[in-house]
C-alpha positions as CSV (number, residue, x, y, z in Angstrom):
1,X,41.1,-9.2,64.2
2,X,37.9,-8.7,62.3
3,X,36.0,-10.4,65.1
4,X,37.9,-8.6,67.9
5,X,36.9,-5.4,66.0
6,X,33.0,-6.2,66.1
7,X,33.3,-7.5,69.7
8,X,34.7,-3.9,70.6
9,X,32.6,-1.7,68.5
10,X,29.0,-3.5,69.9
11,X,30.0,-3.5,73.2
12,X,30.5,0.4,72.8
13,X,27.3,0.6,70.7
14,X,25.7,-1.4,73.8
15,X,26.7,1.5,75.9
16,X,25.0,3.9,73.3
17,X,22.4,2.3,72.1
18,X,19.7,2.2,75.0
19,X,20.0,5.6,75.5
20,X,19.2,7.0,71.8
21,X,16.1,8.3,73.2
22,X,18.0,10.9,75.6
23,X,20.4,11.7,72.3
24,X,17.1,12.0,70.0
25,X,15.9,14.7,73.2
26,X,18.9,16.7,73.4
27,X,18.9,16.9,69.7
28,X,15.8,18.2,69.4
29,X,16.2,20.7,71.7
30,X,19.3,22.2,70.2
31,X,17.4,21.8,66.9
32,X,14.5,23.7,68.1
33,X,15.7,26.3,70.3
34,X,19.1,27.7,70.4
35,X,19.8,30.8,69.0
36,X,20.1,29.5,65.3
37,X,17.0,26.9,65.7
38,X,13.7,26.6,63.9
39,X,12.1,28.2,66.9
40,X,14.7,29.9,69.0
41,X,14.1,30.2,72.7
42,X,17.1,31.3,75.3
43,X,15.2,29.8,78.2
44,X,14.7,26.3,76.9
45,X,18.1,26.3,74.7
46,X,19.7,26.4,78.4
47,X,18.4,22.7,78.6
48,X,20.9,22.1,76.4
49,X,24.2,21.7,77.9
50,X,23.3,20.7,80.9
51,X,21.8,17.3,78.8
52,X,25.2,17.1,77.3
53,X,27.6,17.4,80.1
54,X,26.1,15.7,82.4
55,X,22.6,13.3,81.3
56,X,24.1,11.7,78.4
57,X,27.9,10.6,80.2
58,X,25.8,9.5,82.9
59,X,23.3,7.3,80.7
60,X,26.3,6.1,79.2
61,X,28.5,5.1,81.9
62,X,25.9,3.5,83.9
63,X,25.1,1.5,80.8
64,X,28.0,0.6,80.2
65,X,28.4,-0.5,84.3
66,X,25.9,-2.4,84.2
67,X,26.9,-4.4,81.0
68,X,29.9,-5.4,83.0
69,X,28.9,-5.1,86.9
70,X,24.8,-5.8,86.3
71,X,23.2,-3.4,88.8
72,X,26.3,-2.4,91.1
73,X,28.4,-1.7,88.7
74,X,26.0,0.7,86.9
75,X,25.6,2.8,89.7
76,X,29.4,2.1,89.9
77,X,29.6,3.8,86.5
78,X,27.2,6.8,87.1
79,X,29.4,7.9,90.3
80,X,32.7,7.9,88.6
81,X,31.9,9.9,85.2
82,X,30.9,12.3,87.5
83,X,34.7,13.1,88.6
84,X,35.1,12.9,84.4
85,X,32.9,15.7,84.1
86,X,34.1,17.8,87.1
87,X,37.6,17.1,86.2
88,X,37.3,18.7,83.0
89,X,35.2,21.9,84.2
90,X,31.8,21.0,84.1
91,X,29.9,22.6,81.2
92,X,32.3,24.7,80.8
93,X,34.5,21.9,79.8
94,X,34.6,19.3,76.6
95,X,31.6,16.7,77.0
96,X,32.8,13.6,78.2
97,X,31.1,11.0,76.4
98,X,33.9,9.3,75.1
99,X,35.3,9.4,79.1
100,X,32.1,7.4,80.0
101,X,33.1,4.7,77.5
102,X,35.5,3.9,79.3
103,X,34.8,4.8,82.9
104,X,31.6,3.4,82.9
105,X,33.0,-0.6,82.0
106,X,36.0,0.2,84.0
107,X,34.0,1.3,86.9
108,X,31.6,-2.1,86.9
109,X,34.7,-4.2,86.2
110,X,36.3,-2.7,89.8
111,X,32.7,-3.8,91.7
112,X,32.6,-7.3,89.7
113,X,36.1,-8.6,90.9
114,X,35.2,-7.3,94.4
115,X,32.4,-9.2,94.4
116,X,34.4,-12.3,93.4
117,X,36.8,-11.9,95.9
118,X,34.4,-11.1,98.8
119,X,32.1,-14.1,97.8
120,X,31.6,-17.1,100.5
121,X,33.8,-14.1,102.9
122,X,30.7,-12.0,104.2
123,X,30.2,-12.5,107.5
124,X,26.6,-13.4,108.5
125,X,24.1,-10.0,109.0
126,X,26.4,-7.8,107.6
127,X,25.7,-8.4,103.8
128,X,23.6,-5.2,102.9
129,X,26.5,-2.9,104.9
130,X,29.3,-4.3,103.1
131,X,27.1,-3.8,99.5
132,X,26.4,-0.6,99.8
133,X,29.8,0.8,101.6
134,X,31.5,-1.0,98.5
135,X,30.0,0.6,96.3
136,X,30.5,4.3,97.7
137,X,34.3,3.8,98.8
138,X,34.5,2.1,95.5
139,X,32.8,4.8,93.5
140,X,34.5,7.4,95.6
141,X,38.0,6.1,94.3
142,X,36.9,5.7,91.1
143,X,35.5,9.3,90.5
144,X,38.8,10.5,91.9
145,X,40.7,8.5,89.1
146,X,38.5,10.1,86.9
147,X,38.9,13.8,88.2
148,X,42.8,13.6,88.5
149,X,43.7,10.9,85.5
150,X,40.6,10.1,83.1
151,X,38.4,13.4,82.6
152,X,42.1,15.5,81.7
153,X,43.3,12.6,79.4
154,X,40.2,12.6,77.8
155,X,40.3,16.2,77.1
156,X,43.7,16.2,75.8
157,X,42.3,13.5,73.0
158,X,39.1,15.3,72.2
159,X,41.5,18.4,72.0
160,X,43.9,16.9,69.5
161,X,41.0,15.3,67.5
162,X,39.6,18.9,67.5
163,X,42.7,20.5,66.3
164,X,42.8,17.6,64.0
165,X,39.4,18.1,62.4
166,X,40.2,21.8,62.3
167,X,43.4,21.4,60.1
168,X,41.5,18.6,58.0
169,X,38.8,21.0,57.2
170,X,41.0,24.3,56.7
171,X,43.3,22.0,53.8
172,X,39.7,20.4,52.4
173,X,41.2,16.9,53.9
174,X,38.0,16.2,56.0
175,X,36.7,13.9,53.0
176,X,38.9,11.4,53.5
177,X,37.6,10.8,57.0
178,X,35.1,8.7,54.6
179,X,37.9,6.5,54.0
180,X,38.3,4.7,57.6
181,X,34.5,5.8,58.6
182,X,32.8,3.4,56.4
183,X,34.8,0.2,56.9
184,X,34.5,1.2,60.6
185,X,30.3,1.3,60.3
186,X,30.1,-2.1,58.7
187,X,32.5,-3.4,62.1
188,X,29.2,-1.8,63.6
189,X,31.8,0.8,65.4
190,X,29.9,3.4,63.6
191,X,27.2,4.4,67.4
192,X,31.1,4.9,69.5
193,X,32.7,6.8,66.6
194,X,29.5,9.1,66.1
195,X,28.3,9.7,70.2
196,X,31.7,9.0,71.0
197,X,34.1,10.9,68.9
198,X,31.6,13.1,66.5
199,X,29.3,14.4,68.8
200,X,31.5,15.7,71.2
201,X,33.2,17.2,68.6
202,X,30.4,18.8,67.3
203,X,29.0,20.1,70.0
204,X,32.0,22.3,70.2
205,X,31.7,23.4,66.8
206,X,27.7,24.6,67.5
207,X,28.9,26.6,70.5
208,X,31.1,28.8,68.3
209,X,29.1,28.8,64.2
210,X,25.7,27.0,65.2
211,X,25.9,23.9,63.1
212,X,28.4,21.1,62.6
213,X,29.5,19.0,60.3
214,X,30.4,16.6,61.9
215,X,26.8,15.5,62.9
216,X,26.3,14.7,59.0
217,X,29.3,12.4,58.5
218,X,28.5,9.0,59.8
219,X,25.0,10.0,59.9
220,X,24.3,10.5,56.2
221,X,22.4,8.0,55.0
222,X,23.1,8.4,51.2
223,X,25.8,5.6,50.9
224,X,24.0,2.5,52.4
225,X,21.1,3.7,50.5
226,X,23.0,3.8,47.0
227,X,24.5,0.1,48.1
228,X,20.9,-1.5,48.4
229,X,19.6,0.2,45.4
230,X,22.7,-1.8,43.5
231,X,21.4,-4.7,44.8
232,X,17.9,-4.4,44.4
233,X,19.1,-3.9,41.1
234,X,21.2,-6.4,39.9
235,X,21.8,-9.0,42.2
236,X,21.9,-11.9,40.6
237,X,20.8,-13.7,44.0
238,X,16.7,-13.4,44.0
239,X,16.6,-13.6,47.9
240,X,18.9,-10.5,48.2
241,X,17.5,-8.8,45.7
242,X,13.5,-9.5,47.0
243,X,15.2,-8.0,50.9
244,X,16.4,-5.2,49.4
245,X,13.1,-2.8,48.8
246,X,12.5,-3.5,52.5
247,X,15.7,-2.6,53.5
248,X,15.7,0.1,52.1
249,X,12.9,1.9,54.0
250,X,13.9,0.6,57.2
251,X,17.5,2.4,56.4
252,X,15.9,5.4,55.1
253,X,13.3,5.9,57.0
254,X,14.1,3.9,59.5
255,X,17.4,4.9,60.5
256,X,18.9,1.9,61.2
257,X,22.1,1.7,59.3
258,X,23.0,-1.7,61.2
259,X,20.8,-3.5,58.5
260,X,22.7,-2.7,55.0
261,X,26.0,-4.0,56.6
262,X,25.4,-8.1,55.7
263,X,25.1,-6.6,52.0
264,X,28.7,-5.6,52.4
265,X,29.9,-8.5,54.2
266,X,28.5,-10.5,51.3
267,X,31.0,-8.8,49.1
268,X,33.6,-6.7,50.6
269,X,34.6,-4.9,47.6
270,X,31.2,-3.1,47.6
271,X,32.6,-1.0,50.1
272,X,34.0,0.9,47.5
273,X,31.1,2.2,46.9
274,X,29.6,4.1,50.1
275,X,33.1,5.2,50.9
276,X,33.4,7.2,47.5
277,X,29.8,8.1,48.1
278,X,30.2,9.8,51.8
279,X,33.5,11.0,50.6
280,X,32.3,12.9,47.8
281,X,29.3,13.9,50.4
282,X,31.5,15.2,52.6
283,X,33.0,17.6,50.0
284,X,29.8,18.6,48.7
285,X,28.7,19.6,52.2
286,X,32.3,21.2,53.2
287,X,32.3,23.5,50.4
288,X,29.0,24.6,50.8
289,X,29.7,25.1,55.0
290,X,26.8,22.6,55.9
291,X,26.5,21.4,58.9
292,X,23.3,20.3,61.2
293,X,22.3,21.8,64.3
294,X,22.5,18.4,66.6
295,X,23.1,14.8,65.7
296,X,20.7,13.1,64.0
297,X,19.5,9.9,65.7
298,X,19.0,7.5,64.6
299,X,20.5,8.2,61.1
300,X,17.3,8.4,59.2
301,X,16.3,11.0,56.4
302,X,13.6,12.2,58.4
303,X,16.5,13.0,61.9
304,X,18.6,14.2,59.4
305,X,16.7,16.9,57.7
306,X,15.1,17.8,61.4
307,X,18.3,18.7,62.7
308,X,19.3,20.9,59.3
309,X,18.8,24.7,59.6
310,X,16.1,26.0,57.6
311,X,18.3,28.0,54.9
312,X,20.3,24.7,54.5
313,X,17.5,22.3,53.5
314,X,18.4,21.7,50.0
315,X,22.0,21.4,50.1
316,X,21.5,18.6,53.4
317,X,18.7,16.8,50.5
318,X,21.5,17.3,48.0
319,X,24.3,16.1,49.5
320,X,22.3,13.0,50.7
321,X,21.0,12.5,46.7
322,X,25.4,12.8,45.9
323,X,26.1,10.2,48.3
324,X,23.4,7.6,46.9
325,X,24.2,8.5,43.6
326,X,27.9,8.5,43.9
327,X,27.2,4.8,45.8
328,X,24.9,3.7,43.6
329,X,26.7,4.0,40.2
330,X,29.8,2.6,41.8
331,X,28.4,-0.9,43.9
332,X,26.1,-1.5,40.9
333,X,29.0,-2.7,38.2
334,X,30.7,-4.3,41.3
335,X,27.7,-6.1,42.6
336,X,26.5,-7.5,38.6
337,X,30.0,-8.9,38.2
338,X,30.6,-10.7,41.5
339,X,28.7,-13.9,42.3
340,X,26.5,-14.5,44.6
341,X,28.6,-15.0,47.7
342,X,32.1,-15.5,49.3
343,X,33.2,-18.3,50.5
344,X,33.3,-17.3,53.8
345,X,29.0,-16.6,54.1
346,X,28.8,-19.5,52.1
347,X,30.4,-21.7,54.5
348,X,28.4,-19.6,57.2
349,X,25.4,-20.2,55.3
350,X,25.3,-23.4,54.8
351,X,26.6,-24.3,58.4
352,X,23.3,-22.6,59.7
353,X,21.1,-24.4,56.8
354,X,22.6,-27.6,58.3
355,X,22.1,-26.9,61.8
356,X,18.3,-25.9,60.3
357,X,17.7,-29.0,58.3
358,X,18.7,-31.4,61.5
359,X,16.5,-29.5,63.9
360,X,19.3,-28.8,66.1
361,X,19.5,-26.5,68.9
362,X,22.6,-25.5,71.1
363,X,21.8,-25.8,74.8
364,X,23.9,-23.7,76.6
365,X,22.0,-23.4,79.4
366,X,20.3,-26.9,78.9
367,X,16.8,-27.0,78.1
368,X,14.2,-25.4,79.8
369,X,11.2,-26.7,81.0
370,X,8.8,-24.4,78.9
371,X,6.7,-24.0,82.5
372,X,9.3,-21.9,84.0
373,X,10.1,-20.2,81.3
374,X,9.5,-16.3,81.7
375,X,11.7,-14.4,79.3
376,X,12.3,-15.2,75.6
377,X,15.2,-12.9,74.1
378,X,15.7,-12.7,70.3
379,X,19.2,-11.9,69.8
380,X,20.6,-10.8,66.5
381,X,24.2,-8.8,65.8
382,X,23.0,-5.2,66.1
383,X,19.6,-6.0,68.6
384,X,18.2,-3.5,66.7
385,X,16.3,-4.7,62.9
386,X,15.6,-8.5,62.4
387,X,15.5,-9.5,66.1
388,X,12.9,-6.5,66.9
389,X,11.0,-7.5,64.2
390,X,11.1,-11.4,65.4
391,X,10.5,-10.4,68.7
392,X,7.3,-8.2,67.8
393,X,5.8,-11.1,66.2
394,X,6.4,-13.5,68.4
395,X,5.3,-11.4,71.0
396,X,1.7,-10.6,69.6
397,X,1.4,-14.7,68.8
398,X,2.1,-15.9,72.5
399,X,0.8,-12.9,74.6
400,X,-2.4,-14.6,74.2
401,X,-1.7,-17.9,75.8
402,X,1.5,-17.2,77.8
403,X,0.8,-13.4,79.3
404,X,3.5,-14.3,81.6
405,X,6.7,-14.4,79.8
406,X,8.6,-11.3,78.4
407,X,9.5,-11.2,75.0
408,X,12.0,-8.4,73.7
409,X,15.4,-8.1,72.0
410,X,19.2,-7.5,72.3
411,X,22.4,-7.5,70.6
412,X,24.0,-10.9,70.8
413,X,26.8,-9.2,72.8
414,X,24.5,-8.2,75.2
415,X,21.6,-10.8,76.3
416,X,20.0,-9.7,80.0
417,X,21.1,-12.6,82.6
418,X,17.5,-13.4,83.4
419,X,16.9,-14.9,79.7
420,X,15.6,-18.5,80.0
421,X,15.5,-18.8,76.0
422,X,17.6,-17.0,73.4
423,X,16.6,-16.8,69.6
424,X,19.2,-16.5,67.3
425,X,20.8,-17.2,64.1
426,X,22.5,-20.6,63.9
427,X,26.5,-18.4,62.9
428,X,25.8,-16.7,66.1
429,X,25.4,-19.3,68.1
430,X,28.7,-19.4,70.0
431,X,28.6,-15.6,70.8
432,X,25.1,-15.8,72.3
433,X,26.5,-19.1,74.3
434,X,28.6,-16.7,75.8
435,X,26.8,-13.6,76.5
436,X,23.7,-16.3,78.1
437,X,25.5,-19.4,79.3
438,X,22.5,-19.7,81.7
439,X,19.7,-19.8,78.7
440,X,18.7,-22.3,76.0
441,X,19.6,-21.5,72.8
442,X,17.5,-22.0,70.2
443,X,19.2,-21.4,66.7
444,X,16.9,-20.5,63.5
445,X,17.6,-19.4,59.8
446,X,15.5,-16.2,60.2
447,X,13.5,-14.0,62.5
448,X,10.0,-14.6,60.7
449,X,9.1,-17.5,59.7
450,X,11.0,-20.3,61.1
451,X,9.8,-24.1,61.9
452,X,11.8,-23.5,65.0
453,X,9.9,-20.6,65.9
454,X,6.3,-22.8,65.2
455,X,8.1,-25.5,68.0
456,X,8.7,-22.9,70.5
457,X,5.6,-20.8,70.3
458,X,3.9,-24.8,70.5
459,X,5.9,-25.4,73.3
460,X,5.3,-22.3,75.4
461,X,2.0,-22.4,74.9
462,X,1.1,-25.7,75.8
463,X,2.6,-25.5,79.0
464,X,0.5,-22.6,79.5
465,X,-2.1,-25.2,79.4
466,X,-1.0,-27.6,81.5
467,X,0.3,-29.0,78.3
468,X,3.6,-31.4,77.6
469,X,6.7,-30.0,78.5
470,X,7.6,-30.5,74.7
471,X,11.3,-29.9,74.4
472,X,11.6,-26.9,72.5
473,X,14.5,-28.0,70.0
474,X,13.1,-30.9,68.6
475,X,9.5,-32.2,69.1
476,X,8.8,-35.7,68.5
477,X,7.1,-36.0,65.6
478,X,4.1,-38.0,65.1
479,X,1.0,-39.0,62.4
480,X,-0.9,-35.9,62.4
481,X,-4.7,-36.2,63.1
482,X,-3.6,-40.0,63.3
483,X,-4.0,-40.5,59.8
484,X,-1.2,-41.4,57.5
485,X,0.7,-38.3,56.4
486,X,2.9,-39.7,53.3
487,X,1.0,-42.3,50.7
488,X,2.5,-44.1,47.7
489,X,0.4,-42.1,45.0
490,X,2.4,-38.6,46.8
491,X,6.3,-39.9,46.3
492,X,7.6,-39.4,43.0
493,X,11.1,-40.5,41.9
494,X,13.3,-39.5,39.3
495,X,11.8,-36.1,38.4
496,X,13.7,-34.1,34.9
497,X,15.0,-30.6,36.7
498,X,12.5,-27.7,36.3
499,X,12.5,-24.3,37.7
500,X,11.5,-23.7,41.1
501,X,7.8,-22.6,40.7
502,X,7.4,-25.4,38.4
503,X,8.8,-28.0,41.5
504,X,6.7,-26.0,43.8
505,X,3.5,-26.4,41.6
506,X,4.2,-29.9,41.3
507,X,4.0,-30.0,44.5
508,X,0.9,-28.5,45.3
509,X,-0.9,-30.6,42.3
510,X,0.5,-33.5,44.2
511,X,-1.2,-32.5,47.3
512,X,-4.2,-31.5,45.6
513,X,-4.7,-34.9,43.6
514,X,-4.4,-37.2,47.0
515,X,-7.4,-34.7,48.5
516,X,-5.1,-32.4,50.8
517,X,-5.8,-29.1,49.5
518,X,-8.1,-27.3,46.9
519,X,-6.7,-25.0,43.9
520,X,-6.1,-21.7,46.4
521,X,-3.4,-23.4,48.6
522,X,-1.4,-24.0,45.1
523,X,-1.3,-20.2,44.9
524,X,-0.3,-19.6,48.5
525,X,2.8,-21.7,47.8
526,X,4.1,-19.5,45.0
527,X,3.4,-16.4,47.4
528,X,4.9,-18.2,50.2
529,X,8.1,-18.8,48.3
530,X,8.5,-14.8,47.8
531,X,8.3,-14.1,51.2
532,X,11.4,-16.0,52.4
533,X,12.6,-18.8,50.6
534,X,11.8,-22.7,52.0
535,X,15.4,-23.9,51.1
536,X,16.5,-25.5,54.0
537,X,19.6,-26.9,53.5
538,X,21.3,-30.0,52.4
539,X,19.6,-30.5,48.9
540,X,16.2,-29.9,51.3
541,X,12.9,-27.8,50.3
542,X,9.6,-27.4,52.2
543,X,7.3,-25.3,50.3
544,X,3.9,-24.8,51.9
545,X,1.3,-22.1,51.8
546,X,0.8,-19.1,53.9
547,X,-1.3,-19.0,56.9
548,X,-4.1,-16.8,55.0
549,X,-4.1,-20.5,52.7
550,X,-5.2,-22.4,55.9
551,X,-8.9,-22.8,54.9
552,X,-7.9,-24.7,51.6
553,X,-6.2,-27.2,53.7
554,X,-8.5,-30.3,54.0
555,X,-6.5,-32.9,55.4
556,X,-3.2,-33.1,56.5
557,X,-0.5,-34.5,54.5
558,X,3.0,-34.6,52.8
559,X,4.7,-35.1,49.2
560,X,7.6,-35.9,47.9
561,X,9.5,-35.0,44.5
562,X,13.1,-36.2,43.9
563,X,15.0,-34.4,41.5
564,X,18.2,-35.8,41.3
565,X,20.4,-32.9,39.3
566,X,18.2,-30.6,41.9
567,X,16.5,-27.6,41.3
568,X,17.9,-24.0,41.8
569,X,16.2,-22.4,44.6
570,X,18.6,-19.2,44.2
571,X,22.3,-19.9,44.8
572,X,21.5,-24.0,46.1
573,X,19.9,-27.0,44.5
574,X,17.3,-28.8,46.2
575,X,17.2,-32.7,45.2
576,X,14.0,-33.4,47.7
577,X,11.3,-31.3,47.3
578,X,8.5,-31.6,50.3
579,X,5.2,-30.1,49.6
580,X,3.8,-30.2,53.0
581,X,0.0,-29.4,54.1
582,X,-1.5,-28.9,58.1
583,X,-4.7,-28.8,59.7
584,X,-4.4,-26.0,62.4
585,X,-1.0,-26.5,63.8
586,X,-0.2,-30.1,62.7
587,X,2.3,-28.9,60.5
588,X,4.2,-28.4,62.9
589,X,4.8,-32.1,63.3
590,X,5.4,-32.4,59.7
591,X,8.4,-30.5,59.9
592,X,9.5,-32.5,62.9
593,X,9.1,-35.8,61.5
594,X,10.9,-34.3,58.2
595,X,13.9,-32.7,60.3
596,X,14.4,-36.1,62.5
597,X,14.2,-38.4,59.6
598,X,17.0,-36.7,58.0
599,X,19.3,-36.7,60.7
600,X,21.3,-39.5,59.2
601,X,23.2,-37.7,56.5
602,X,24.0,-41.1,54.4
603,X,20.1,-42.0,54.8
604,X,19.5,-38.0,53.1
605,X,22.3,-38.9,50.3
606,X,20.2,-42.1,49.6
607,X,17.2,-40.4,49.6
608,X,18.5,-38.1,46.6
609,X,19.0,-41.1,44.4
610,X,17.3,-44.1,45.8
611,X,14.5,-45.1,43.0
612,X,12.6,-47.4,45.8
613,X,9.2,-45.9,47.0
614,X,9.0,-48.4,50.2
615,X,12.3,-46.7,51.8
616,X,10.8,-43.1,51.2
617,X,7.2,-44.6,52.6
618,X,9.3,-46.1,55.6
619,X,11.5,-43.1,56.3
620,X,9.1,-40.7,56.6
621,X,5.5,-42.2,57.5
């Protein structure tokens, strides 16, 4: 059910989504300009409506056509929320966003089975007739379902949900909407319940006081912020709490909510906490009548405070502070006495940390000859936070060699057919299978700085070069610089357990004492291992410096520490510690002849224990 849920909720949000821009437009023009704006203008306010009956259902439905049709069905979609919006009166009539939700898919689903069934049955020369008079009988038809049958429904729902909100806020019920909201945001429903259900609403409330509150219920961004505050806090996991400051700003600042939900999937009870937090919010702001003059989007502090009126600044700063505070005081007891995880992310986790380790990549497309390949999607849940940032990285590394391919980035749900590659976290795997089962898959443990990541960007850019088709997944490894990479006097057996920057030290004095690096590269380790943690799985650590450390690397080269009770690298214990050194690139192999090697999971439960130095010398050199 939980799965169904989040299948539902980002296919809506897919609908929403690309179109923020237009909601961030319209918002800022009611903000600005009607009669109760920061600078009121009747001539410009008249932009207004006409943006919300008719610009925003038609970005939405042809969105959402497209998502199911590709480029039929979204003008498909566009035609029949059109006999939504008539059916209902126009702008006279309730906006019909929540109508092009569902008459947009609806609409591209009707042009996708005709196209099924009229596929191999077109006769010869009369393919771009039958196309295009498809689509306008077809659109016709459905625009008339949508004057007579969709629009009215619609506004018989958005009228009871009105009469709804009104009684909820004339008996001071409306803070329980808190209740079901929050739970709903973390199932990443929260971009169709606020375009879908809130703004709509809303935008009837401003026509009659000015403001609404419902633009600042799902928008608030108070109780995620009080949740990674706990967190940054007390978690007793130093991984989560090192995310958190950064999580934070993008949140706050940032607006994307989408990135404190894995915090509450980590521990469910925390929930508690941001739905006490907006509920007490939502009091605050009800008996005070708040409200905000357009919806802020995306749901940063910054949108949020735009779209206040002037004389209600400091209660919309107020009422944010309540909801973080309220949150905050809450998760924090919650979050120091729960461990670490669940069992249900551990499993997760340590599936993906597996899948890592191995150097394993699902093909569900097969594998692409890096040559042809022209677009690279990174794919995570919401499309909007850790893939954007992967994407923008990789982006600036290969533009340079491979100008030619397209890099950008989607919600899993949602990956463009023309993707050759998709990145994406190994526990998403099997829904990015099916939203690209024409593209290689290649699965990583995070956005930023992922061995996986070094392979592709290898890959890609070699064949630029009239390099190797290197397979992307798992590149043979091989002596780099043709020198021996692992010696005798760099394996050490039978280590005492020591803390993780004391194994990670070790390490680097091993490197440093067979001549790999100088003193600096020791350093970069330590600052490497804050960034994102080199646990990769299976009892498996690879600490190496940063890229900034590159000049301290003299020769290429790897170590080896075996500490058989492990060392904790947060929640896991790591029994084999590599210390691992490149010139330019060739760590890149490194990695590869350290993934293949342990392939063979007896061979890696040997190599935890074994006290022979010739097996380690013959596994890994």
């Amino acid at each position: 059910m939980k799965q169904k849920m989040q299948s539902i909720g980002k296919a809506l949000s897919g609908m929403v989504m690309p179109n923020i821009g237009a909601f961030i437009a319209w918002g800022f023009i009611t903000a600005l300009f009607i009669e109760a704006g920061w600078i009121p203008n009747a001539q410009l306010a008249s932009i207004q409506p006409y943006m919300l009956t008719y610009l925003l259902p038609v970005l939405i439905a042809a969105q959402g056509g497209k998502m199911v049709g590709g480029d039929r069905g979204r003008v498909m979609g566009a035609i029949a929320v059109m006999g939504c919006i008539a059916g209902v009166g126009g702008t006279e009539g309730q906006p019909m966003l929540m109508g092009a939700m569902i008459m947009g898919p609806l609409a591209g689903w009707v042009i996708k089975k005709f196209d099924q069934l009229m596929e191999g049955r077109m006769p010869a020369g009369f393919e771009m007739l039958i196309n295009n008079f498809s689509v306008g009988i077809l659109g016709m038809i459905m625009a008339i379902l949508g004057y007579y049958a969709i629009g009215p429904v619609m506004a018989a729902i958005l009228a009871v949900l009105s009469a709804g909100v009104e009684f909820l806020v004339n008996h001071s019920l409306l803070p329980l909407v808190a209740v079901f909201l929050e739970p709903a945001k973390v199932l990443f429903l929260n971009n169709a319940i606020n375009h879908g259900v809130f703004t709509p609403l809303g935008a009837e409330q401003v026509k009659v006081m000015g403001q609404s509150i419902m633009y600042m219920l799902e928008t608030n961004p108070g109780p995620g912020l009080g949740v990674l505050l706990a967190y940054w806090m007390f978690s007793k996991d130093k991984m989560t709490k090192d995310s958190a400051p950064g999580a934070i700003i993008i949140h706050l600042f940032g607006g994307i909510h989408e990135i404190y939900f894995p915090y509450i999937l980590m521990n469910p009870v925390v929930i508690i906490g941001p739905i006490v937090g907006n509920f007490c919010a939502i009091l605050f702001f009800s008996i005070t009548g708040a409200g905000l003059l357009g919806p802020a989007a995306p749901g940063s502090i910054i949108a949020f405070l735009m779209m206040t009126p002037r004389s209600s600044m400091l209660i919309s700063i107020i009422g944010v502070v309540i909801a973080a505070g309220v949150s905050f005081v809450i998760s924090s007891p919650i979050i120091k006495m729960s461990g670490v995880k669940n069992l249900e992310e551990s499993q997760s986790q340590m599936a993906a940390m597996k899948a890592e380790a191995k150097g394993t990549a699902v093909a569900a497309g097969g594998t692409k000859n890096p040559a042809d390949v022209k677009k690279v999607i990174f794919a995570c849940d919401a499309g909007m936070g850790s893939s954007a940032m992967g994407a923008t990285k990789f982006r600036n590394r290969i533009k340079g060699e491979r100008p030619d391919i397209v890099v950008t980035n989607t919600s899993v749900d949602n990956v463009p057919a023309d993707a050759d590659i998709v990145v994406c976290q190994t526990i998403l795997q099997e829904r990015a299978a099916k939203s690209a089962p024409q593209a290689q898959l290649v699965t990583i443990g995070n956005f930023l700085a992922d061995p996986k990541l070094d392979a592709l960007y290898t890959s890609l850019a070699n064949a630029g070069k009239g390099g190797a088709a290197t397979a992307v997944a798992a590149p043979e490894a091989k002596p780099a610089g043709n020198k021996t990479v692992m010696l005798r006097e760099g394996v050490k057996l039978g280590q005492a357990s020591v803390t993780k920057e004391e194994a990670i030290r070790a390490a680097g004095e091993l490197l440093k004492s067979i001549g790999c690096v100088g003193d600096g590269y020791i350093q970069a380790m330590q600052e490497r291992e804050k960034l994102v943690s080199t646990y990769m799985g299976l009892g498996v650590a690879i600490p190496h410096g940063t890229t900034q450390a590159k000049g301290e690397v003299k020769k290429s080269g790897i170590v080896m520490l075996q500490y058989p009770d492990g060392v904790d690298f947060g929640a896991e214990k790591a029994q084999l510690v590599f210390g691992i050194a490149g010139v330019g690139d060739e760590h890149l192999d490194l990695l590869a002849n350290i993934s293949n090697a342990l392939e063979d999971e007896d061979l890696l439960e040997e190599l935890k224990k074994t006290n022979d130095v010739d097996l380690i010398l013959k596994t890994f050199s």
